[in-house]
C-alpha positions in Angstrom: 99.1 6.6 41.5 97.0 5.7 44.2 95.7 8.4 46.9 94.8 8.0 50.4 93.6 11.4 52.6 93.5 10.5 56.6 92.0 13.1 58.8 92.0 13.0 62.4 88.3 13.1 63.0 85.2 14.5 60.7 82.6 16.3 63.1 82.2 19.5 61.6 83.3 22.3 59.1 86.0 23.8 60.6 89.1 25.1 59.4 91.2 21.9 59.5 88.3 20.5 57.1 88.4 23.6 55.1 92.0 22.8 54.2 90.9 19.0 53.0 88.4 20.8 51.3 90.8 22.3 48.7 92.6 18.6 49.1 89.9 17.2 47.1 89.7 20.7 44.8 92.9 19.6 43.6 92.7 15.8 43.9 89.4 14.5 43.3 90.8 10.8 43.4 91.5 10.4 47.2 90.4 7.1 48.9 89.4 9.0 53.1 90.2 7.7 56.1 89.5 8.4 59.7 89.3 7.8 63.2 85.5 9.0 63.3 83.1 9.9 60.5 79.6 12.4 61.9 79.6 14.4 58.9 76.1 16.0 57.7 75.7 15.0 54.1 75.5 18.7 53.8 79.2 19.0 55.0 80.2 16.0 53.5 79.3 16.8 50.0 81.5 20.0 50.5 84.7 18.8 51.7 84.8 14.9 50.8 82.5 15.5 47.5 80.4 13.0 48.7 82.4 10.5 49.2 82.1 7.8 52.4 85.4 7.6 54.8 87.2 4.2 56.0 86.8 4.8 59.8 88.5 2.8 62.9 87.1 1.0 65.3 86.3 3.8 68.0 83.0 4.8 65.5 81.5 1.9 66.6 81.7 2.1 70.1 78.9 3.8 72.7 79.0 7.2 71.4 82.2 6.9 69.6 80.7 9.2 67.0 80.0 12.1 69.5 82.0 11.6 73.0 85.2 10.2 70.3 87.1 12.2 73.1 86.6 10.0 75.8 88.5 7.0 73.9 91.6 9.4 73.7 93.9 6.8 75.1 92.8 4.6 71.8 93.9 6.9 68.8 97.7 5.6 68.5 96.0 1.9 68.8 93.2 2.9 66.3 94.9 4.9 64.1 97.7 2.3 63.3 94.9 -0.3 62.4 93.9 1.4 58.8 95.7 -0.6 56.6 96.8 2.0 54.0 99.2 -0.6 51.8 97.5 -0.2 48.5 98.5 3.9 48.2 101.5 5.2 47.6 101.1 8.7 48.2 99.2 9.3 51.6 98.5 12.8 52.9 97.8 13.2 56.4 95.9 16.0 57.5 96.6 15.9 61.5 96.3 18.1 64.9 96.3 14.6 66.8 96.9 11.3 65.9 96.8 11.3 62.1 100.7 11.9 61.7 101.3 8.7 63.1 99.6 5.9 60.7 101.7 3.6 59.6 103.4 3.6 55.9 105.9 1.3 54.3 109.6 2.2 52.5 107.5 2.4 49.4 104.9 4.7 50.2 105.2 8.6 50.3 103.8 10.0 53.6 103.4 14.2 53.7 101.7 15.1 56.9 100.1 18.7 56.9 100.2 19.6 60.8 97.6 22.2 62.2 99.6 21.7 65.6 101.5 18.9 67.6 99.1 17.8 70.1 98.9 20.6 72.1 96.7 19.0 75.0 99.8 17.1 74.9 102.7 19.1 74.8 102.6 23.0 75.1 99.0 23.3 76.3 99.6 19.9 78.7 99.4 22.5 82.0 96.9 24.8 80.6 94.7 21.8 79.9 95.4 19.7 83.1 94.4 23.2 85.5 90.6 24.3 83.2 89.3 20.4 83.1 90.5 20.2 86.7 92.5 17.3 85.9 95.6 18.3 88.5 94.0 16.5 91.3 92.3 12.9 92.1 92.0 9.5 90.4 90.4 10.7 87.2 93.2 13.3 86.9 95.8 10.8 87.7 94.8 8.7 85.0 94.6 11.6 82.6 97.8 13.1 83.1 98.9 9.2 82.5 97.2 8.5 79.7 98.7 12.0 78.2 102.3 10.8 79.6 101.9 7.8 77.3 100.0 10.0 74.2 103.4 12.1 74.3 105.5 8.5 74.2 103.7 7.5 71.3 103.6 11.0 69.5 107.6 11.4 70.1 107.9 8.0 68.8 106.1 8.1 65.7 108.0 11.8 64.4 109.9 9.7 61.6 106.8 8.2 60.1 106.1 11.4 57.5 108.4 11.5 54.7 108.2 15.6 55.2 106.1 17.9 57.1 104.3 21.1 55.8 103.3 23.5 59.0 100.3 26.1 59.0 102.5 28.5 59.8 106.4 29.3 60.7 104.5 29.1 64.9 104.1 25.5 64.2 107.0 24.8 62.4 109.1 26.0 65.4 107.0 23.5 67.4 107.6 21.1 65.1 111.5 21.4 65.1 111.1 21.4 68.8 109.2 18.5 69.5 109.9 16.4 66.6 113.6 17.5 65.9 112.4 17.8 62.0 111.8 20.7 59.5 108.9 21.5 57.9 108.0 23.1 55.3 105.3 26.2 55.6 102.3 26.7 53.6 99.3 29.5 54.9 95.9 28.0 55.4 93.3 28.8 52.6 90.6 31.9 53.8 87.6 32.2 51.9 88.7 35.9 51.2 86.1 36.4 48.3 83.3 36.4 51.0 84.4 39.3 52.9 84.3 42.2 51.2 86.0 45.6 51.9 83.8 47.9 54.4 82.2 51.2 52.9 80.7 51.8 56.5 82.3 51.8 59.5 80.4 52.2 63.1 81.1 53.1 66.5 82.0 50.0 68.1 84.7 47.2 67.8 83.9 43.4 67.2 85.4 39.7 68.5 84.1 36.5 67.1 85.3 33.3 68.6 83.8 30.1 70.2 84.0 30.7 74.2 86.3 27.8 75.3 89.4 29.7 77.6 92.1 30.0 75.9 90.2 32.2 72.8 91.0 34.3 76.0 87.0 36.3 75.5 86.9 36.5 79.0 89.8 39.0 79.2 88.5 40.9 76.0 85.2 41.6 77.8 86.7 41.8 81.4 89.3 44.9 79.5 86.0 46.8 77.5 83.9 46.6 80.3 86.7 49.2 82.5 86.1 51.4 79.4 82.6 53.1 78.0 84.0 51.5 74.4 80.9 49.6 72.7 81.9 45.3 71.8 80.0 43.0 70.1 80.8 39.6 70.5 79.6 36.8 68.5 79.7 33.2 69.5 78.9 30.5 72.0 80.5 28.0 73.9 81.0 26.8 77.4 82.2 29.5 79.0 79.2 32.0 77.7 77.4 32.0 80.9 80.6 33.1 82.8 81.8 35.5 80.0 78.3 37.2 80.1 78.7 37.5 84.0 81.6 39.7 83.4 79.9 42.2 80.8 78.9 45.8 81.2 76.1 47.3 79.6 78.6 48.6 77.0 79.6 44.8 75.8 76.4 43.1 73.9 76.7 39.3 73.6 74.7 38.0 70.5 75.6 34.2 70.7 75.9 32.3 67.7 74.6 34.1 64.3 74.5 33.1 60.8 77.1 33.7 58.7 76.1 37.0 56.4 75.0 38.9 59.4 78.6 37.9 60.9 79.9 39.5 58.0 77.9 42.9 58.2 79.0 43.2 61.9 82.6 42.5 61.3 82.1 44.8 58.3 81.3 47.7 59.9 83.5 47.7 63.1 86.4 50.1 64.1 88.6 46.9 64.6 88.5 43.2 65.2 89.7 42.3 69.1 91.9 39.0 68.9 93.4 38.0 72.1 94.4 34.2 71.5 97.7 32.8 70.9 96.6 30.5 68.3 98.8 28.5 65.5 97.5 30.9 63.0 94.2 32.3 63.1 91.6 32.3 60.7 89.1 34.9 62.2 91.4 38.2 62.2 92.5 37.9 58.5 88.6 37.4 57.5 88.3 40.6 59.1 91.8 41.8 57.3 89.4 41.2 54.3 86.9 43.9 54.9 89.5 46.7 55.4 88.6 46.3 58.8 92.2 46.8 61.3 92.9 43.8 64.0 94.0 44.5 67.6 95.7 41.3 68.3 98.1 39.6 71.6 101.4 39.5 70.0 102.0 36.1 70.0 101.8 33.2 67.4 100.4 33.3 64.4 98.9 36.8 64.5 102.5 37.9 64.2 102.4 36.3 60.8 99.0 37.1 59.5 98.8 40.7 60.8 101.3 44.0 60.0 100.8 45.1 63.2 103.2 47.2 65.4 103.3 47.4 69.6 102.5 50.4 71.4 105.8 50.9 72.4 107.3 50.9 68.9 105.2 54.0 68.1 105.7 53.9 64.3 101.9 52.9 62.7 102.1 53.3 58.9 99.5 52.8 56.2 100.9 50.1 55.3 100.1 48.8 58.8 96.7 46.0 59.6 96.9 46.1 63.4 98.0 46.6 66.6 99.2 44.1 69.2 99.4 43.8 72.7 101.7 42.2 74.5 100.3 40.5 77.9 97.1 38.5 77.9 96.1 41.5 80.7 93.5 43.5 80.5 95.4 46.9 81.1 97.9 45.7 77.9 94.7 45.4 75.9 93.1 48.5 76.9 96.6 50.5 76.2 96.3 49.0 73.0 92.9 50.2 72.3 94.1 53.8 73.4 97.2 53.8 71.3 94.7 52.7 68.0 92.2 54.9 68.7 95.0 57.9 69.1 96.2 56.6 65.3 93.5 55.2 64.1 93.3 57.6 60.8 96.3 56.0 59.5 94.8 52.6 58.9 94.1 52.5 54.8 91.3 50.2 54.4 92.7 49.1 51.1 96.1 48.3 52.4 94.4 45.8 54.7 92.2 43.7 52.9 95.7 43.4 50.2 96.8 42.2 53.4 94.6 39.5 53.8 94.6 38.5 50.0 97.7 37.1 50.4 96.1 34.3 52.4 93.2 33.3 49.2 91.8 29.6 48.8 93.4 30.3 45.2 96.9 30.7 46.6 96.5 27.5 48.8 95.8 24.9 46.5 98.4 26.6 43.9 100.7 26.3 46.7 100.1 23.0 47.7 99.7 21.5 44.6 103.1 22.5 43.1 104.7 21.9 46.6 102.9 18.1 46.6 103.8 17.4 42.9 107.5 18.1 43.6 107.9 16.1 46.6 106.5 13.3 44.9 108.4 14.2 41.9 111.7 13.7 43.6 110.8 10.5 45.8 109.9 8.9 42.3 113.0 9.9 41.3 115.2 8.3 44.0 112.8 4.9 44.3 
């Protein structure tokens, strides 16, 4: 049987690449395709094991390998250019366009979605306001261009065979958009790295790359009302305005390698999380060190953390978190109030179980055996 892996775009090791990672732990026999390849050799002997992708047409254009963004109204185009006819099972790993490449009657198609296209459909007003895209010729083209991405995405909803979601979030998203049902399997999280916390210090921590909706703005805005100490790690373009914002009890570091990430997380009172993201990768890492989460209440938190509101008033040990249920800074900081009243309870043990349950082990078990039996049955009714 032959293989073929198509990824939206290869730029950096994110999570999206961390889950074709463990692809090619478990299938070492995948031919890779792509819209763009910029992959350090460093990166790509990780997650491709070395191996070179097939890439479309927008790598070759002027700076199609770093502004690839800017050709956005070429993906469907591009993408349904790779001639995939030689493979019959074909994976697509996709947050944009990768869902839609085009597969014949004998050819098995399983898409694993991180997220419809959310610039696109449920984030289409959220983006078209912060790039300032609500106004003028440019934005009139945008918002066209985006009219015509959602045409295309609609349209192509019956090229996978069967979709797996990150999370039950996306699935919902999926059923809405698509009209189709997918099946859920968690991200993998390098849990083994994080290691349970014997120390725990006097402040609380966020880690996040400063683009708006990680929402870092309204983390700092809500501790600098209060004398609470926050460490925040990360950069990004909004670091200049989010440092604007801080107090002298909130200490931007900026981007920091990884191990002394891991200290800092290790030996905070709790993780601050106020995103509404499709599942979250950065709250169970901390999960992993014991270390409680103080999450929005929204999205994939809700699956990731055991977390109760304020108002429910009933935090157990058996509990990882709190949430809070406005992106405010008031809910936050009546959060923060209501953890620190019941903070004790938290078990340290309890929560990094927790966050076991979401293992690179568990992942590719999952995934394989899910895979196998898809395949299993189409073979069986070819």
């Amino acid at each position: 049987m032959k293989k073929a892996l198509i990824h939206d775009w290869y730029t950096v090791y994110g999570g999206a690449e961390r889950c074709v990672e463990s692809f090619t732990n478990i299938w070492d026999d995948f031919d890779h395709f792509s819209l763009i390849d910029n992959l350090s050799q460093e990166h790509r002997d990780i997650i491709l094991k070395g191996k070179q992708t097939k890439n479309t047409f927008i790598q070759n254009l002027p700076f199609g390998k770093t502004k690839y963004r800017n050709y956005l109204p070429l993906f469907p185009l591009a993408i349904e250019e790779l001639d995939l006819t030689d493979y019959e099972l074909i994976i697509s790993s996709s947050s944009s366009v990768a869902k839609g490449v085009l597969t014949r009657p004998n050819q098995l198609h399983i898409s694993y979605v991180y997220s419809p296209v959310r610039y696109a459909w449920d984030l289409y007003s959220q983006y078209i306001k912060e790039e300032g895209l609500d106004k003028g010729i440019k934005g009139l083209f945008a918002r066209y261009f985006l009219f015509k991405l959602r045409l295309w995405d609609f349209s192509t909803a019956n090229r996978p065979d069967h979709y797996i979601a990150i999370s039950n979030f996306v699935a919902k998203r999926i059923k809405k958009i698509y009209n189709k049902e997918a099946i859920v399997i968690y991200p993998p999280v390098d849990t083994k790295s994080f290691t349970l916390a014997t120390e725990t210090k006097d402040y609380y921590i966020t880690c996040s790359r400063m683009v708006p909706y990680k929402k870092i703005d309204l983390i700092v805005d809500a501790f600098s009302r209060t004398n609470k100490k926050l460490i925040v790690v990360g950069d990004g373009p909004d670091y200049k305005k989010i440092k604007k914002l801080a107090n002298s009890n909130v200490e931007l570091k900026g981007y920091v390698e990884k191990e002394e990430m891991q200290v800092l997380i290790k030996q905070a009172r709790a993780f601050i999380f106020a995103a509404e993201e499709d599942f979250g990768i950065a709250p169970i890492e901390a999960q992993a060190c014991g270390v409680p989460v103080i999450a929005y209440g929204k999205g994939g938190a809700l699956e990731t953390i055991k977390g109760v509101f304020p108002s429910e008033n009933n935090v157990s040990e058996a509990m990882t978190g709190i949430f809070f249920e406005d992106q405010e800074a008031d809910s936050l900081i009546n959060a923060l109030k209501y953890f620190e009243d019941n903070e004790a309870r938290f078990n340290k043990i309890e929560i990094r179980k927790n966050a076991k349950r979401f293992s690179v082990e568990r992942f590719e078990l999952e995934f394989k055996e899910t895979i196998e039996e898809l395949y299993k049955n189409w073979k069986e009714n070819q």
